[in-house]
VEXTORRO-45019 format. One record per residue (C-alpha): y, z, x; residue number from 0; residue in one letter. Coordinates in Angstrom, 3 decimals, m for minus. Layout:
<rs>
<r v="Y" w="Z" u="X" resi="NUM" resn="A"/>
...
</rs>
This chain:
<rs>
<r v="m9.763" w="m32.118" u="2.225" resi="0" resn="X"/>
<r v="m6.985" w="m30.498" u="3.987" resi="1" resn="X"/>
<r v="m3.628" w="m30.263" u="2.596" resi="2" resn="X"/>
<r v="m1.292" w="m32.596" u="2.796" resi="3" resn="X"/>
<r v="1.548" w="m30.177" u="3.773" resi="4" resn="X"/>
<r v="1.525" w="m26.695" u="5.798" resi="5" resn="X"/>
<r v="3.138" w="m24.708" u="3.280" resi="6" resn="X"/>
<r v="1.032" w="m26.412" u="m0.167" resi="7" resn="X"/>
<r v="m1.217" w="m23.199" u="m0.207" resi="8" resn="X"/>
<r v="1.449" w="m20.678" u="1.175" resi="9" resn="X"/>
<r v="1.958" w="m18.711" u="m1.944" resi="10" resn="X"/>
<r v="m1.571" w="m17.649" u="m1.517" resi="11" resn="X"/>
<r v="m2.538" w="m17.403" u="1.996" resi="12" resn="X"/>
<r v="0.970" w="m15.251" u="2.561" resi="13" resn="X"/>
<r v="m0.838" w="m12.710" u="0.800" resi="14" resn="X"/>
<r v="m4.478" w="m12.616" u="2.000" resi="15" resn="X"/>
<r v="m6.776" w="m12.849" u="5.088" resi="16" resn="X"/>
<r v="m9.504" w="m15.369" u="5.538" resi="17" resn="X"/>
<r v="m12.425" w="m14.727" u="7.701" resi="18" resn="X"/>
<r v="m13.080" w="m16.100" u="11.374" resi="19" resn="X"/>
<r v="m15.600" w="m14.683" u="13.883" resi="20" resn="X"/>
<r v="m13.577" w="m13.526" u="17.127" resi="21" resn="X"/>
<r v="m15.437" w="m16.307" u="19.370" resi="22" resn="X"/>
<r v="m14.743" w="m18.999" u="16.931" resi="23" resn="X"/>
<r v="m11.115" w="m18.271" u="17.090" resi="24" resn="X"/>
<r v="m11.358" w="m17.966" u="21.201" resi="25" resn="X"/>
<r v="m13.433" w="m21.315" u="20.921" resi="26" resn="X"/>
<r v="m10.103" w="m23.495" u="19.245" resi="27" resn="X"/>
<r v="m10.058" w="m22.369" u="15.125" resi="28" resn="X"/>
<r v="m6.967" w="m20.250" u="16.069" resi="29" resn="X"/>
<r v="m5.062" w="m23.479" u="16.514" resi="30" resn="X"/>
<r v="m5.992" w="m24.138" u="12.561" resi="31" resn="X"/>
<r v="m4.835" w="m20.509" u="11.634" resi="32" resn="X"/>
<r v="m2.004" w="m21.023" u="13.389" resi="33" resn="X"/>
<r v="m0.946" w="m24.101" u="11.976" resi="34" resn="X"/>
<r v="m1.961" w="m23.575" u="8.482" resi="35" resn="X"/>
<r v="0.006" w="m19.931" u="8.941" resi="36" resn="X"/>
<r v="m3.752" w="m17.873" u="7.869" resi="37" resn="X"/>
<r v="m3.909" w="m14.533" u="8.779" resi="38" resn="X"/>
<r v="m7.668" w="m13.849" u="10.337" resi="39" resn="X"/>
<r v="m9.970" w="m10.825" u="9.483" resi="40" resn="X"/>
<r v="m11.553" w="m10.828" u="13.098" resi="41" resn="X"/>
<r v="m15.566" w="m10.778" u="12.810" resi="42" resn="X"/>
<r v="m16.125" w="m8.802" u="16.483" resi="43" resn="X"/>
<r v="m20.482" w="m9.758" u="15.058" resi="44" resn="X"/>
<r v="m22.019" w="m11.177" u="18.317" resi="45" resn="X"/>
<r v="m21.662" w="m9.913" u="22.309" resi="46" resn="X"/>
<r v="m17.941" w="m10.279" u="22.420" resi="47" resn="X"/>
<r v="m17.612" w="m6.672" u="22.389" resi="48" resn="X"/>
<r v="m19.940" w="m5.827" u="25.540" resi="49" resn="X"/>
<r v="m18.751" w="m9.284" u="27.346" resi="50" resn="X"/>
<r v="m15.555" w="m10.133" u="26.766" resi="51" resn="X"/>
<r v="m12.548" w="m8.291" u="28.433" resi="52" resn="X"/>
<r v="m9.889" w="m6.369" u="26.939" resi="53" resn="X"/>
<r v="m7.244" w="m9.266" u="28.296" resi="54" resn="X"/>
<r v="m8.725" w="m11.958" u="26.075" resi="55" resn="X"/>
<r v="m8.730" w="m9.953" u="22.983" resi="56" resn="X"/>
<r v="m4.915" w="m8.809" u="24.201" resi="57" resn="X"/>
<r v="m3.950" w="m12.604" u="24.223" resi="58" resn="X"/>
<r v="m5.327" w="m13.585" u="21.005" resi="59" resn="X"/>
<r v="m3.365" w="m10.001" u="19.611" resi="60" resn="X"/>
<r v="m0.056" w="m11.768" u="21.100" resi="61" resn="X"/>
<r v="m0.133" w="m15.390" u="20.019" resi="62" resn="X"/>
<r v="m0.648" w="m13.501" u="15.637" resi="63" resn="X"/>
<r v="2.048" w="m11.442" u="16.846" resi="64" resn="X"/>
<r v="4.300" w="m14.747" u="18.451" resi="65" resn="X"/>
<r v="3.776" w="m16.315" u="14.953" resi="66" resn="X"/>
<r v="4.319" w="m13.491" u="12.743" resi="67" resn="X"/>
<r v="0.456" w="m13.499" u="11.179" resi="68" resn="X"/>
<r v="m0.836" w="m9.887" u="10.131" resi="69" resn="X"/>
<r v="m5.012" w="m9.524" u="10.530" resi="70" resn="X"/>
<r v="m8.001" w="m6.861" u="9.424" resi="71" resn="X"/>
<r v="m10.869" w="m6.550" u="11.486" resi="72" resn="X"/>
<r v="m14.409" w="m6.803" u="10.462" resi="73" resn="X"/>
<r v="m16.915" w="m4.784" u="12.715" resi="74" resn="X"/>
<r v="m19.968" w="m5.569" u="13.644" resi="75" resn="X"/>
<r v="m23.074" w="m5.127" u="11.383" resi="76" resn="X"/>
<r v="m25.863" w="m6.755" u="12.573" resi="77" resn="X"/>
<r v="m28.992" w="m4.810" u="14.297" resi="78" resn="X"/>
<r v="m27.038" w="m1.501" u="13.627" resi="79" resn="X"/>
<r v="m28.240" w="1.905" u="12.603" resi="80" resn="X"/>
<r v="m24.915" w="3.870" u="11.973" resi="81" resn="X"/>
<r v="m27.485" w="6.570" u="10.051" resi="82" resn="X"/>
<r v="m30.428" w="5.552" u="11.726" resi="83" resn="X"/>
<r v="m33.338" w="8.050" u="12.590" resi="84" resn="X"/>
<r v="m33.866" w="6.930" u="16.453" resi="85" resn="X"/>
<r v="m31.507" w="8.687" u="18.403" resi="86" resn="X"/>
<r v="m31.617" w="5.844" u="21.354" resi="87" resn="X"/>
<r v="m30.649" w="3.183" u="18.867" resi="88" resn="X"/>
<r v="m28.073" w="5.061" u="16.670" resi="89" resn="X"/>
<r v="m26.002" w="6.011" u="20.072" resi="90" resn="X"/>
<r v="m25.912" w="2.123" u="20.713" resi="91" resn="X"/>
<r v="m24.873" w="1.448" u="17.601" resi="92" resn="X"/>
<r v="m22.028" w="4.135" u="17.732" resi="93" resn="X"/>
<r v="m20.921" w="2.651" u="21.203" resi="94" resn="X"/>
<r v="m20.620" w="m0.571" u="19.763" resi="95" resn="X"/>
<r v="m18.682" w="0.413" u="16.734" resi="96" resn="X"/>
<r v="m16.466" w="2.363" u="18.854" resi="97" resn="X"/>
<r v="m15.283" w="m0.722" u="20.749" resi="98" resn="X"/>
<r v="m14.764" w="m2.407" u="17.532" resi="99" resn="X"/>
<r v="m12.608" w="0.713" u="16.369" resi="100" resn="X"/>
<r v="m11.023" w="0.870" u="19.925" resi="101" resn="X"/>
<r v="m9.197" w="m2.572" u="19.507" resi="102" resn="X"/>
<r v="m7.501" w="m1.414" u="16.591" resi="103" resn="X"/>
<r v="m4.745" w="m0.015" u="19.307" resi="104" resn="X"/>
<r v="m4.509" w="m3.545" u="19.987" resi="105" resn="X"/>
<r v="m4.311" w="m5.583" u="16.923" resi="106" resn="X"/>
<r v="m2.817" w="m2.859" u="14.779" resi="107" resn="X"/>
<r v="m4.921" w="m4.699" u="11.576" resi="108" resn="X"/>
<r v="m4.361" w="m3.860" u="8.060" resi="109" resn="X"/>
<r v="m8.081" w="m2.529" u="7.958" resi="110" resn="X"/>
<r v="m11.381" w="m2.490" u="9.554" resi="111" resn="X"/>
<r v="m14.144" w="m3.522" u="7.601" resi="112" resn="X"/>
<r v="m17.721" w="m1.931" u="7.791" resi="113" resn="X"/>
<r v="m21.357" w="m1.980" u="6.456" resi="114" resn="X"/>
<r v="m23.008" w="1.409" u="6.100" resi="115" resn="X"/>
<r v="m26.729" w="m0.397" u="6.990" resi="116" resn="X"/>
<r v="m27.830" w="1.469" u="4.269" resi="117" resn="X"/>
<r v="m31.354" w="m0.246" u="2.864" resi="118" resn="X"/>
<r v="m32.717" w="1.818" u="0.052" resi="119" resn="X"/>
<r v="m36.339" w="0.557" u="0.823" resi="120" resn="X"/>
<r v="m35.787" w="2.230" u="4.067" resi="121" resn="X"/>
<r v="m33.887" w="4.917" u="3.873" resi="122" resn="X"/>
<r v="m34.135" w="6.540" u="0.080" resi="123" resn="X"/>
<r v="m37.267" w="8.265" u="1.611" resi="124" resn="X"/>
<r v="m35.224" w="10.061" u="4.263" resi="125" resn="X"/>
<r v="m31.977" w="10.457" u="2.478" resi="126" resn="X"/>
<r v="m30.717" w="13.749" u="3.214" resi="127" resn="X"/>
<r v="m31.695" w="12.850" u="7.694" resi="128" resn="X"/>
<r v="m29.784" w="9.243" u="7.038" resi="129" resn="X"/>
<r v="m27.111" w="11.001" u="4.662" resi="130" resn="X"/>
<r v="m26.407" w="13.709" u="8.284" resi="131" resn="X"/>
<r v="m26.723" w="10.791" u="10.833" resi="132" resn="X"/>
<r v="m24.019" w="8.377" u="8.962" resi="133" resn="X"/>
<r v="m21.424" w="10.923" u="8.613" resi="134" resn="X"/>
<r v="m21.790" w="11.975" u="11.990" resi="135" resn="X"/>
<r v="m21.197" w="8.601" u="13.054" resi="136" resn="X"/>
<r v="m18.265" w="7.647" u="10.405" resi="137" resn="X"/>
<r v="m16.142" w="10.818" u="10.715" resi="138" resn="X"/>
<r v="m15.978" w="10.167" u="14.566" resi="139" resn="X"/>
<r v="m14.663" w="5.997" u="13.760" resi="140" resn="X"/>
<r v="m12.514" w="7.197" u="10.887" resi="141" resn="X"/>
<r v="m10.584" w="9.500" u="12.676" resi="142" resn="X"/>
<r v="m10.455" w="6.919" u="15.290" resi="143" resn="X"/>
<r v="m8.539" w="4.862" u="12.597" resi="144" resn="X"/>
<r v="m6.586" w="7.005" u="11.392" resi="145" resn="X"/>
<r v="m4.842" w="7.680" u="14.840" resi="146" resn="X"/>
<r v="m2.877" w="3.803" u="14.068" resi="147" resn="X"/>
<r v="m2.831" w="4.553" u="10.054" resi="148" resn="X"/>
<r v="m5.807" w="2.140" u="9.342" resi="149" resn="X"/>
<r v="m8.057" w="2.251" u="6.522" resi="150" resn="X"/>
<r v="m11.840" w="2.101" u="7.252" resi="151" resn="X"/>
<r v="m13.377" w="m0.302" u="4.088" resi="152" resn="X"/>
<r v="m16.864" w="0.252" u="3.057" resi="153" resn="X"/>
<r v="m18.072" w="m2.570" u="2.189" resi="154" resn="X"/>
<r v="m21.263" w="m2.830" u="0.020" resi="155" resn="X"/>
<r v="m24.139" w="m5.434" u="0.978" resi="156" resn="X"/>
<r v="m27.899" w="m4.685" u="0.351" resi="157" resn="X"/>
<r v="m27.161" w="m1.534" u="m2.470" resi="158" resn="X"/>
<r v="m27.975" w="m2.300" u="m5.728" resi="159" resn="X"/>
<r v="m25.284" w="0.842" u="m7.055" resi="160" resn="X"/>
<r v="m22.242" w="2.695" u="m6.005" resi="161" resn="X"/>
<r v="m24.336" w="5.419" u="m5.679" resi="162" resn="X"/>
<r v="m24.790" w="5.871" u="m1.507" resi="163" resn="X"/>
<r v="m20.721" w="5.024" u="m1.365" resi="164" resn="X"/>
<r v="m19.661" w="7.878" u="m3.772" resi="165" resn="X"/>
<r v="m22.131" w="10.046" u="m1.439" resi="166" resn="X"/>
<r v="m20.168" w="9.179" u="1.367" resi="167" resn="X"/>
<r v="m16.850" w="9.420" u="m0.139" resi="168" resn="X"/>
<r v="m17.499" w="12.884" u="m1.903" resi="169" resn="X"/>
<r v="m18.277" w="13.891" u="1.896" resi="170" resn="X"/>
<r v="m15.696" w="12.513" u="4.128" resi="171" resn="X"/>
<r v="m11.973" w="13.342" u="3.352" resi="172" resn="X"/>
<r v="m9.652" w="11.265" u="4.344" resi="173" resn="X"/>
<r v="m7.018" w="9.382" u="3.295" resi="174" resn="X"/>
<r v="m8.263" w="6.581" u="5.797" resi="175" resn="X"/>
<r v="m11.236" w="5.316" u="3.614" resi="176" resn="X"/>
<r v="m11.635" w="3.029" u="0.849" resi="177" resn="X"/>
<r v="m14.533" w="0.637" u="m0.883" resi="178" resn="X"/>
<r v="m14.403" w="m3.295" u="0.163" resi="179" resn="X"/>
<r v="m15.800" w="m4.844" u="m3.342" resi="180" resn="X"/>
<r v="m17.693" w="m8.211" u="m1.814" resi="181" resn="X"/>
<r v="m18.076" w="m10.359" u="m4.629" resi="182" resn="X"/>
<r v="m20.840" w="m12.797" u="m3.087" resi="183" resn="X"/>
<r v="m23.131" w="m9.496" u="m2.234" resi="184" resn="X"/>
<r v="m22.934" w="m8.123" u="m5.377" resi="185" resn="X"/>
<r v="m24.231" w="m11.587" u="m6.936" resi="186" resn="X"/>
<r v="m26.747" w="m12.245" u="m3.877" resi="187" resn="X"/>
<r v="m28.265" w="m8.690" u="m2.763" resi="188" resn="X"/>
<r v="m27.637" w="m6.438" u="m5.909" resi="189" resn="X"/>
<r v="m28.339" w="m7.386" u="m9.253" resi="190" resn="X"/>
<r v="m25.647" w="m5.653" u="m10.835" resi="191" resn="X"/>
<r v="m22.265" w="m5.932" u="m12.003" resi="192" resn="X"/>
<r v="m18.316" w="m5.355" u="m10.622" resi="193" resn="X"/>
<r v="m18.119" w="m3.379" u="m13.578" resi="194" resn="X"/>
<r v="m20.747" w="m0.719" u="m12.451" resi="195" resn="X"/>
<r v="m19.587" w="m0.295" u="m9.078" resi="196" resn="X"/>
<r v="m15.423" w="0.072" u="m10.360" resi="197" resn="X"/>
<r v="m16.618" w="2.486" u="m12.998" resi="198" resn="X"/>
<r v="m16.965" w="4.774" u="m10.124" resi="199" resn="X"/>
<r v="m14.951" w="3.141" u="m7.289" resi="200" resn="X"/>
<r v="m11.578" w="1.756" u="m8.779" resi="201" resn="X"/>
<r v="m9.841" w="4.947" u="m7.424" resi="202" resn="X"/>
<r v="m11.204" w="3.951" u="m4.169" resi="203" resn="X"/>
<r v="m10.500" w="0.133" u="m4.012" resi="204" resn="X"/>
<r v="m9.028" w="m0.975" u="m1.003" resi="205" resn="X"/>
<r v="m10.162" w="m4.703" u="m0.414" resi="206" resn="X"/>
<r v="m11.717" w="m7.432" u="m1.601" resi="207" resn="X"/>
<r v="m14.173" w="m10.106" u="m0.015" resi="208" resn="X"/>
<r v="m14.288" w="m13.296" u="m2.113" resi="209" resn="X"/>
<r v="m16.705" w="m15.791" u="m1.863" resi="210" resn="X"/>
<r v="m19.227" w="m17.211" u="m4.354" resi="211" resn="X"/>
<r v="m23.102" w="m18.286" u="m5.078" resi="212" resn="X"/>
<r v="m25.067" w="m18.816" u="m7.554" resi="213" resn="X"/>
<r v="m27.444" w="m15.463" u="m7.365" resi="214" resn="X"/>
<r v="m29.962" w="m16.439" u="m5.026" resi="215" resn="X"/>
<r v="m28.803" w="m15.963" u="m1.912" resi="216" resn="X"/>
<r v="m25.174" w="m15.129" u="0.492" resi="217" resn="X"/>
<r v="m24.005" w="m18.985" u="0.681" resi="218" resn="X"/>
<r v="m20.616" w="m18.006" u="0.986" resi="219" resn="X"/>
<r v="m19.354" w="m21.028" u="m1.081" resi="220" resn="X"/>
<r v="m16.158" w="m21.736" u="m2.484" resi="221" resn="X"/>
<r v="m14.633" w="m19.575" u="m5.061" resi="222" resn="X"/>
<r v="m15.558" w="m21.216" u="m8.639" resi="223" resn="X"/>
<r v="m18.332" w="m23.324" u="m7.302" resi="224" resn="X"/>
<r v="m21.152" w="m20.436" u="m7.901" resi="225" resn="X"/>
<r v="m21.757" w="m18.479" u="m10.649" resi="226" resn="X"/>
<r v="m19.103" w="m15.464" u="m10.188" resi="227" resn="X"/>
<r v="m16.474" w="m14.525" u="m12.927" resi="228" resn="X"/>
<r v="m13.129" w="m14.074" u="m10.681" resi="229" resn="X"/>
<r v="m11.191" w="m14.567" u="m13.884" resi="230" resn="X"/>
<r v="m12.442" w="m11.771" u="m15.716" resi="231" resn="X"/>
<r v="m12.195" w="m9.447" u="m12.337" resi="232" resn="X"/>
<r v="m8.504" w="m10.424" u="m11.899" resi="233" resn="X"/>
<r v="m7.757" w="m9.104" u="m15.241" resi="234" resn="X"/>
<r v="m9.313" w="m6.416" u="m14.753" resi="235" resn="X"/>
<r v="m7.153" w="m5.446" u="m11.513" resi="236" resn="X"/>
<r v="m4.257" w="m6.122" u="m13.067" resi="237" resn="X"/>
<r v="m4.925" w="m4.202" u="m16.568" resi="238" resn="X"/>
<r v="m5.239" w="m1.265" u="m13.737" resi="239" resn="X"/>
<r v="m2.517" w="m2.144" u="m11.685" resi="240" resn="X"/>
<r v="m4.511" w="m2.140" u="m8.501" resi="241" resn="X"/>
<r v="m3.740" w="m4.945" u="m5.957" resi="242" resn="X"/>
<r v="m5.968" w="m4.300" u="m2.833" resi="243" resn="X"/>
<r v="m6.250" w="m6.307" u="0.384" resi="244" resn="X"/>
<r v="m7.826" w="m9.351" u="m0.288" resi="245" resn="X"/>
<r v="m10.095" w="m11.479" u="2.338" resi="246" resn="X"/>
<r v="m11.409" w="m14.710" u="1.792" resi="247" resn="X"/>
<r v="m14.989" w="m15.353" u="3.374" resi="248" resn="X"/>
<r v="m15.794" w="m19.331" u="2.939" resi="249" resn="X"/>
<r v="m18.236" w="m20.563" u="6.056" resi="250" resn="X"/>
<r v="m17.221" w="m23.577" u="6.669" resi="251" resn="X"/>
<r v="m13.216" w="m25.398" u="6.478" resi="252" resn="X"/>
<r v="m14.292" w="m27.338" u="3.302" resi="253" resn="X"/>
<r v="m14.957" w="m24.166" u="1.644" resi="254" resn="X"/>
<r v="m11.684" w="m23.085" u="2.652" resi="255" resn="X"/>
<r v="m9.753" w="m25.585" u="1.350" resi="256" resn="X"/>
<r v="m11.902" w="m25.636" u="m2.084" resi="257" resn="X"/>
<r v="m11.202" w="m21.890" u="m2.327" resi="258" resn="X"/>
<r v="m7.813" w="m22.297" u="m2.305" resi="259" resn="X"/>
<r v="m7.608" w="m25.123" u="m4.344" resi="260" resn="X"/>
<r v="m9.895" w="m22.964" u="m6.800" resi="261" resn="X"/>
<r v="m7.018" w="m19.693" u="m6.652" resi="262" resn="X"/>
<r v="m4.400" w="m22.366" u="m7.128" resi="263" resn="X"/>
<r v="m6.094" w="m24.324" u="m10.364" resi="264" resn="X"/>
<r v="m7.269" w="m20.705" u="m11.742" resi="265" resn="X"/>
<r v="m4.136" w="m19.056" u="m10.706" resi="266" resn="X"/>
<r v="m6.246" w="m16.003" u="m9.658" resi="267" resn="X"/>
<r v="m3.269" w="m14.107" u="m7.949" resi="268" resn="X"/>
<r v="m0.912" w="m14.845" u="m10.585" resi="269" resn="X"/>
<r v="m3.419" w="m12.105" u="m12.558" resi="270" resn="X"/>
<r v="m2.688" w="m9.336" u="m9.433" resi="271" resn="X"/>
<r v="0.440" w="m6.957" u="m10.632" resi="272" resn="X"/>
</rs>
């Protein structure tokens, strides 16, 4: 499954970032970035951020600098309430964010990728209190960002519209933000189409998150072996001109491999301008 030769996939992995949770990476997967020449988006998901010190992350910072391999970071998600309506349990989730945000002084990453933990069965009720919370707590972490020139992605997961992103844009200015179009959550969580949320969002298109399924749940599967139409999306950046970041988010090697293979045979980023 993997390639026979370091440098078969190179054209494409020169010019995108493939996922790879920050313990995974500490546990031995950085020897297959390394080797393979993949540039990580960090996942900090997990405890790493209250238990593991600032040295370790330092280290792993200086062997992607050593070998010349630019990164994004993906905060955590999970459990958090950045517009929650318990104070106790917001504050915890802005403390962890803001360790996330803090180690972009170390890895200097291309972005930082985040979830609003916006669910509309929850929160529509209390929009305007969840609206007030989550801008108190992304203002603070964007201008965090924007100290080192990174852009903040918001990526969308459980919405079913661009609606609760083009709240949040129309309220925060900054040059700093942008919209992370995950292909795998649109098919899985939303119900809807690229083409409603870059209606709205193209302007604001910063970075994609490929990875594929065939509508029932978040597999994360190879690109081209679920049910999504990268083909038609590709042409569709590049009738526009846009060419934003672009992460890769198999979960599992194989997947890797077969997403590659799958740019490669369908010459995806031939299609970016």
């Amino acid at each position: 499954m993997k390639p026979d030769t370091t440098d078969r996939y190179a054209h494409i992995t020169s010019h995108c970032f493939v996922n790879a949770p920050f313990e995974q990476l500490q546990g031995g997967l950085l020897d297959l970035f390394v080797h393979y020449r993949l540039q990580p988006e960090i996942g900090l998901e997990g405890n790493c951020l209250w238990d593991v010190e600032e040295k370790e992350f330092l280290k792993l910072a200086a062997v992607l600098a050593k070998h010349n391999l630019s990164c994004t970071l993906h905060a955590p998600f999970c459990d958090l309430a950045p517009g929650g309506t318990d104070s106790r349990i917001r504050e915890v989730s802005r403390e962890k964010l803001r360790r996330a945000f803090k180690l972009i002084q170390v890895f200097q990453p291309s972005s930082i990728v985040c979830h609003l933990g916006y669910d509309e069965e929850k929160h529509s009720y209390k929009m305007d209190e969840w609206l007030r919370h989550s801008l108190e707590t992304w203002h603070e972490l964007i201008d965090l960002a924007a100290q080192h020139n990174t852009c903040v992605m918001f990526e969308n997961t459980y919405e079913s519209s661009p609606d609760i992103h083009l709240r949040l844009f129309e309220k925060i200015s900054s040059d700093n933000l942008r919209f992370c179009l995950d292909t795998g959550h649109l098919m899985a969580y939303a119900g809807t189409t690229w083409q409603l949320w870059l209606d709205s969002l193209l302007p604001r298109l910063g970075q994609l998150h490929l990875h594929d399924n065939r509508g029932e749940r978040d597999d994360h599967i190879a690109i081209g072996h679920g049910q999504f139409d990268f083909i038609s999306l590709f042409s569709f950046l590049k009738e526009n001109q846009v060419s934003p970041l672009i992460t890769l988010e198999p979960h599992s090697e194989k997947d890797l491999w077969l997403s590659l293979e799958s740019i490669d045979s369908l010459h995806l980023f031939d299609l970016l301008p």
